[in-house]
C-alpha positions as CSV (number, residue, x, y, z in Angstrom):
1,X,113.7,121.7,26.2
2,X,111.7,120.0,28.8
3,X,113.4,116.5,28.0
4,X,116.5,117.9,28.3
5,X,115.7,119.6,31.4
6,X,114.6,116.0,32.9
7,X,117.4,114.6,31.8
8,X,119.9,116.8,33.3
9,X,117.3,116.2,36.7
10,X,117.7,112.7,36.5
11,X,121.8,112.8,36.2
12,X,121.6,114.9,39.3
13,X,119.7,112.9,41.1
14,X,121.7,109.5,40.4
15,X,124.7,111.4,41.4
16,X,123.4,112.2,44.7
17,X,121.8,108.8,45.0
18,X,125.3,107.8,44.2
19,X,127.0,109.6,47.3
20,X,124.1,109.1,49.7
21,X,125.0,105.0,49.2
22,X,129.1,106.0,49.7
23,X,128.6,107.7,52.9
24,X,127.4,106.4,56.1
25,X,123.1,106.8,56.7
26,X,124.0,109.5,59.3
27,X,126.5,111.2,57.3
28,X,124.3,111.3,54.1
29,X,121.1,112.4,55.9
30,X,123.1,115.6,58.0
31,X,124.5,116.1,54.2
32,X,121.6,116.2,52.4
33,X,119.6,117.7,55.2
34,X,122.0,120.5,55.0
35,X,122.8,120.8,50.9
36,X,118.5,121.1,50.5
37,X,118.5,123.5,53.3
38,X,120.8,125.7,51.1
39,X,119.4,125.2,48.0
40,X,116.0,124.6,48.3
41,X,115.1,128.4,48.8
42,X,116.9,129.0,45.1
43,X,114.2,126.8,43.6
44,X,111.2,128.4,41.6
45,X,108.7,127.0,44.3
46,X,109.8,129.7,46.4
47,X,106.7,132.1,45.3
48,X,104.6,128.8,46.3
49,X,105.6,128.1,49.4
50,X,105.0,131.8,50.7
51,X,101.5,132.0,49.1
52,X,100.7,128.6,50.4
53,X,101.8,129.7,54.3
54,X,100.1,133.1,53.8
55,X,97.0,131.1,53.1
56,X,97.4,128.6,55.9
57,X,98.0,131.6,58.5
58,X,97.1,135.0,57.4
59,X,99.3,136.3,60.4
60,X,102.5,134.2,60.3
61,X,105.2,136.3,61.0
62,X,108.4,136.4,59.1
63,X,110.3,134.6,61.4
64,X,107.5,131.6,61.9
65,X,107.8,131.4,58.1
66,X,111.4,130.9,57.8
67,X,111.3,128.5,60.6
68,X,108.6,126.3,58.9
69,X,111.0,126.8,55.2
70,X,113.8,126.1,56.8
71,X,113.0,122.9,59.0
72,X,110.9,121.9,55.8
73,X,113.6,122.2,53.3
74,X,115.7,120.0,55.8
75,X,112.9,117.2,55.6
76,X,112.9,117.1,52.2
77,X,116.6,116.6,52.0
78,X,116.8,113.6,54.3
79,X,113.5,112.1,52.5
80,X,115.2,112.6,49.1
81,X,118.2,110.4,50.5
82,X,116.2,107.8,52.4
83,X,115.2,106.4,49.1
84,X,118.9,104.6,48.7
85,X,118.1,103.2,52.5
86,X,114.8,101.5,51.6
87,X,115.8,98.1,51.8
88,X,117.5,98.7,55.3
89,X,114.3,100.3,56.5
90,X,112.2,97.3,55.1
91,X,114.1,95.3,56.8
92,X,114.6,97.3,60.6
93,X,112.0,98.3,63.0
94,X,114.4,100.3,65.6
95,X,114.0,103.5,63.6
96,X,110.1,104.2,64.2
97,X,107.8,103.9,67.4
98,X,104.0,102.7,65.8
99,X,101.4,103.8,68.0
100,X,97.6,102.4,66.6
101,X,98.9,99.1,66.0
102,X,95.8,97.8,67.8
103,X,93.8,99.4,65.0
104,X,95.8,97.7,61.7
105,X,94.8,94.5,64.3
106,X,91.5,95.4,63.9
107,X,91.7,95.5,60.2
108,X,93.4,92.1,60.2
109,X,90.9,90.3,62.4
110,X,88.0,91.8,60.4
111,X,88.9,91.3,57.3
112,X,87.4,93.9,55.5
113,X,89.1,96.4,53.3
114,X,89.5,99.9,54.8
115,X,90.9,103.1,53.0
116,X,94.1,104.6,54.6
117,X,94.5,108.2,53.8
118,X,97.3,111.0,54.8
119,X,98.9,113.3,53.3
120,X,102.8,114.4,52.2
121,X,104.0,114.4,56.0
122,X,108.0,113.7,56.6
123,X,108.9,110.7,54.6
124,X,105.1,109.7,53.3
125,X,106.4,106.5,52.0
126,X,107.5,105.2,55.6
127,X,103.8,105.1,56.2
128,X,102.6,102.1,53.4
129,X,106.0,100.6,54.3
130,X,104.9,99.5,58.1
131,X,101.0,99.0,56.9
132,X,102.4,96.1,55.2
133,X,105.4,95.0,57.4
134,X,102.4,94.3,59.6
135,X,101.1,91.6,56.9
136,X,97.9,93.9,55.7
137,X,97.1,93.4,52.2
138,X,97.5,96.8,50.6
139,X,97.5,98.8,47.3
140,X,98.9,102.1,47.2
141,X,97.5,104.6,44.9
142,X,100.1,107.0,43.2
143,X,101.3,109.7,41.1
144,X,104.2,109.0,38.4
145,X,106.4,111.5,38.4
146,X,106.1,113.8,35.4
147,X,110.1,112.9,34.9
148,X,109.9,109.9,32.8
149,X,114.1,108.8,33.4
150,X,113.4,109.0,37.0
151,X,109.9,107.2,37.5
152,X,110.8,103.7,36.5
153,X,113.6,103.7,39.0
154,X,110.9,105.4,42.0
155,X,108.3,102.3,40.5
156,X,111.2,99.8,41.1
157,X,112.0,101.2,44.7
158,X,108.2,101.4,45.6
159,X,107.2,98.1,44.5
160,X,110.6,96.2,45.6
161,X,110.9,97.7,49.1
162,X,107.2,100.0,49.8
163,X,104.1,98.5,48.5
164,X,104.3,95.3,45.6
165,X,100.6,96.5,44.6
166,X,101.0,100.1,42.9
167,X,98.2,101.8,41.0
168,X,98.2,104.4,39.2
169,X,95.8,107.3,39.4
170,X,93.4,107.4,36.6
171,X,90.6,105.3,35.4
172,X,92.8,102.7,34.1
173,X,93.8,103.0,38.2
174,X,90.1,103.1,39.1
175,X,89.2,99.6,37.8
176,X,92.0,98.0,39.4
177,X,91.5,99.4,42.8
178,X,87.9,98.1,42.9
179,X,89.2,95.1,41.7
180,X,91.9,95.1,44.7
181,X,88.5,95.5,47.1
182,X,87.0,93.2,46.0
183,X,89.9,90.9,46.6
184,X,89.6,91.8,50.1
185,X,92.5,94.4,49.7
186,X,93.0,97.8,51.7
187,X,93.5,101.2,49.8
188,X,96.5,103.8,51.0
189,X,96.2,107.2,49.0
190,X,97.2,111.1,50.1
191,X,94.5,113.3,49.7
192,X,96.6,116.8,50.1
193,X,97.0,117.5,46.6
194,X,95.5,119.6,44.0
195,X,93.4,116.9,40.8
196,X,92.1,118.5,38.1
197,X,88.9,116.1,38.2
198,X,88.2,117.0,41.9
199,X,86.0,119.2,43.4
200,X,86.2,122.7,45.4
201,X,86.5,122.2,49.1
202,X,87.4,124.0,51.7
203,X,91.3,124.2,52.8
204,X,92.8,126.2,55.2
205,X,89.5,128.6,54.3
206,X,90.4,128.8,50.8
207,X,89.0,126.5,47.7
208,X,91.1,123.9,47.0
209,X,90.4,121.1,44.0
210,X,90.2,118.2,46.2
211,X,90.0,114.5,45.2
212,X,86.5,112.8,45.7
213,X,87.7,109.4,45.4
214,X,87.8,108.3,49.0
215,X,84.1,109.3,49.0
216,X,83.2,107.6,46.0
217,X,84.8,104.2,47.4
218,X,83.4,104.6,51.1
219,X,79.9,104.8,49.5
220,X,80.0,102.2,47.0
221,X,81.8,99.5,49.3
222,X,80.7,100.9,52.6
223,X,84.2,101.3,54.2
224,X,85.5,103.1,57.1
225,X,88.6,105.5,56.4
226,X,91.7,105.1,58.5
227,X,93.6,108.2,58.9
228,X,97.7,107.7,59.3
229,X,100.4,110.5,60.5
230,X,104.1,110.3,60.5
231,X,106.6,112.7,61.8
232,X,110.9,112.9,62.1
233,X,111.6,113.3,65.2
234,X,115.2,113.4,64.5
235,X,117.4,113.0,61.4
236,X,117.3,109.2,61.9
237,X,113.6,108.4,63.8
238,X,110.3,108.5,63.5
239,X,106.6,108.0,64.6
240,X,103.6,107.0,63.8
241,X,100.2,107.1,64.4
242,X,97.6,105.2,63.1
243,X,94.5,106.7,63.8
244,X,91.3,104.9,65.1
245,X,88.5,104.1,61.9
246,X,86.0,106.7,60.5
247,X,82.7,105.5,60.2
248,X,80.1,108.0,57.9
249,X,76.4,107.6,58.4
250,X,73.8,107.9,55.5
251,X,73.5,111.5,56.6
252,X,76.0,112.6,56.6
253,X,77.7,110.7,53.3
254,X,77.5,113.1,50.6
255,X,80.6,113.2,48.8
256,X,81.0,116.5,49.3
257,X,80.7,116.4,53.2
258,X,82.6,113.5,53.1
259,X,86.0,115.2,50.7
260,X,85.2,118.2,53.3
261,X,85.9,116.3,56.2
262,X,89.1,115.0,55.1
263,X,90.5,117.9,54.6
264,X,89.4,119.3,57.8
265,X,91.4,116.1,59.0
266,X,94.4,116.9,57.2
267,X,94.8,120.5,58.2
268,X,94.4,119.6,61.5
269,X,97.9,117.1,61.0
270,X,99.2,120.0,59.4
271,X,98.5,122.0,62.1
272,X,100.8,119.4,64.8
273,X,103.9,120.6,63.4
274,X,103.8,122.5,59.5
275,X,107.4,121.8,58.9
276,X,106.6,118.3,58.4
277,X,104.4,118.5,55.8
278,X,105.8,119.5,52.0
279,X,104.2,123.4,51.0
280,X,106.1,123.4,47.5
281,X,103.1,121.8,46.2
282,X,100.6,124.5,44.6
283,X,97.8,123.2,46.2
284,X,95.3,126.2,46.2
285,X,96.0,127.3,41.9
């Protein structure tokens, strides 16, 4: 049943790819912006989404909620159809202000690796996109997707157009992003999501399973973490910040003070504007 079910995913998604190349960028974003808007509340991650904003405000009002829903379900649609304009965004600047680029300066003129971390804020792939259009050597950690006829495809579009050097999470992915530091290359991964191997840290005042991996590679390589943040501004722009280096002294380099920071640091890009950031994930089971 569930390979059926992916399957059936996947024709729907080429389908929409499919339109979203046929009509013009700003016509298929207001489309798709709309169509998710509709039909994203019909999805079963409508249960999560409430129990993750109850958790992030205990006294959001009915109204804030929807609001946050609404504008988030909008994102998503837009995101979703962006993927068919990668190789225009590669390619253009115009649609995104950078501010920070003194910082990925920095990282160039140093030349020592850094990890870049953020979280799943407006379209989160924008983000490893510019890192390299600005010549820094990067690998990008990921997730497949659990729907095996549409990951090759998001693979393809990621390498081609995002980041050449993907690895996967794991500890086949382990080995070769140590090997990528050692080569001298930067690390981009989102910490917002729930691992099974990670440990219980504070989020939002709740436990949350919280990957320790940024820890584990500032202490064994002694880097400096490099917080990112994206946010739409519009259906067609963006911007960016690129936030100046965390250091972490021997006192304060455990690797649980270190996985609780970071997530103090995401909540508090959360906390710019929550419609940008994705809450069907069930980041607190």
């Amino acid at each position: 049943m569930k390979i059926i079910n992916y399957f059936l995913q996947a024709i729907f998604v080429y389908i929409f790819f499919l339109i979203g190349i046929l009509l013009p960028k700003n016509l298929s974003r207001r489309f798709f912006s709309f169509l998710f808007e509709k039909i994203g509340p019909f999805f079963k991650s409508k249960k999560i989404i409430d129990r993750n904003l109850n958790i992030f405000n205990k006294n959001i009002s009915s109204s804030q909620k929807q609001l946050i829903i609404s504008n988030m379900w909008k994102n998503y649609g837009i995101t979703f159809i962006e993927y068919v304009f990668l190789k225009y965004l590669r390619k253009n600047s115009a649609h995104i202000t950078v501010e920070g680029e003194n910082v990925l300066k920095d990282i160039l003129d140093k030349k020592k690796p850094v990890i870049f971390v953020s979280g799943h804020f407006s379209n989160f792939e924008l983000m490893s996109m510019e890192i390299t259009k600005n010549n820094i050597p990067l690998a990008a950690i990921y997730r497949p997707l659990n729907n095996f006829f549409l990951n090759p495809l998001m693979e393809y579009l990621r390498k081609k157009y995002i980041c050449r050097n993907q690895v996967q999470k794991g500890i086949k992915g382990l080995k070769e992003t140590i090997s990528y530091i050692k080569n001298g290359f930067n690390i981009a991964l989102m910490v917002d999501q729930r691992l099974s191997e990670g440990i219980k840290s504070k989020f939002f005042g709740e436990d949350a399973l919280t990957t320790t991996l940024p820890a584990q590679l500032v202490n064994r390589f002694n880097l400096e973490i490099v917080p990112i943040y994206i946010r739409r501004l519009n259906n067609n722009n963006f911007e960016m910040e690129i936030i100046k280096p965390i250091s972490f002294k021997k006192s304060m380099n455990t690797k649980e003070q270190i996985t609780d920071r970071l997530n103090v640091l995401i909540e508090n890009l959360i906390l710019r504007d929550p419609s940008q950031w994705i809450w069907t994930h069930n980041r607190w089971k």
